[in-house]
N, C-alpha and C positions, 0 to 999 in steps of 0.2 A: 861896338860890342866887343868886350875881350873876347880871346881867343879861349881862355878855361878861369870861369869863377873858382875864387878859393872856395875851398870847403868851408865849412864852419861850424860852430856846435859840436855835438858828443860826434856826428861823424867823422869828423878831422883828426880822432884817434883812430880810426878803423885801420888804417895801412900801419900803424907801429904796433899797433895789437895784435892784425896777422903774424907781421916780423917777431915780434916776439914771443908768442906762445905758439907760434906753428901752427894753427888752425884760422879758418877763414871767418869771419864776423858771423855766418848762418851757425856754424858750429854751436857757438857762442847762445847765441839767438835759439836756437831749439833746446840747450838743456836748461836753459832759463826759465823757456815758457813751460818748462814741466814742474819747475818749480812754486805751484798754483798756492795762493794763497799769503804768500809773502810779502811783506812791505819793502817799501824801494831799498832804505838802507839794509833790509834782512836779506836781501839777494845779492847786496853789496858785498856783506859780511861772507854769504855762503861766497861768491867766488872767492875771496879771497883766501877762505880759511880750506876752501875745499880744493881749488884749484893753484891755490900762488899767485894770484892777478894781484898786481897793484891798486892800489885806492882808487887812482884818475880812470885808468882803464874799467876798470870793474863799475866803476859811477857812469862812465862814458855810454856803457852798452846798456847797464840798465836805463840810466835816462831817455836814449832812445826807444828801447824797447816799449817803454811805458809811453812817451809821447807817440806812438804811432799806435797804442791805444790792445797791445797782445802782452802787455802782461799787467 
């Protein structure tokens, strides 16, 4: 068994997301899920226009958010 599997998928951006916008991925994750009613690209769109996320990032977290089924 390795000692540590890579990460993979939208979580394997979560540690350059902290690093770069200064907040921890929950941050992220709770004003997303207030964001009720919006399509995955529409939530895409608001971080980036609302916050300054980048594309990868800002897809990163919505993607997960909505595969685990909270937004």
């Amino acid at each position: 068994m390795p000692a540590a599997e890579k990460v993979k998928g939208p979580a394997s951006y979560f540690p350059s997301i902290e690093k770069t916008y200064g907040q921890p991925v929950a941050h992220w994750f709770k004003l997303l899920k207030q964001q009720k009613g919006l399509k995955h690209m529409e939530m895409v769109a608001w971080l980036k226009s609302e916050h300054g996320m980048g594309h990868g990032h800002a897809n990163a977290l919505v993607a997960y958010l909505r595969a685990q089924g909270e937004a």
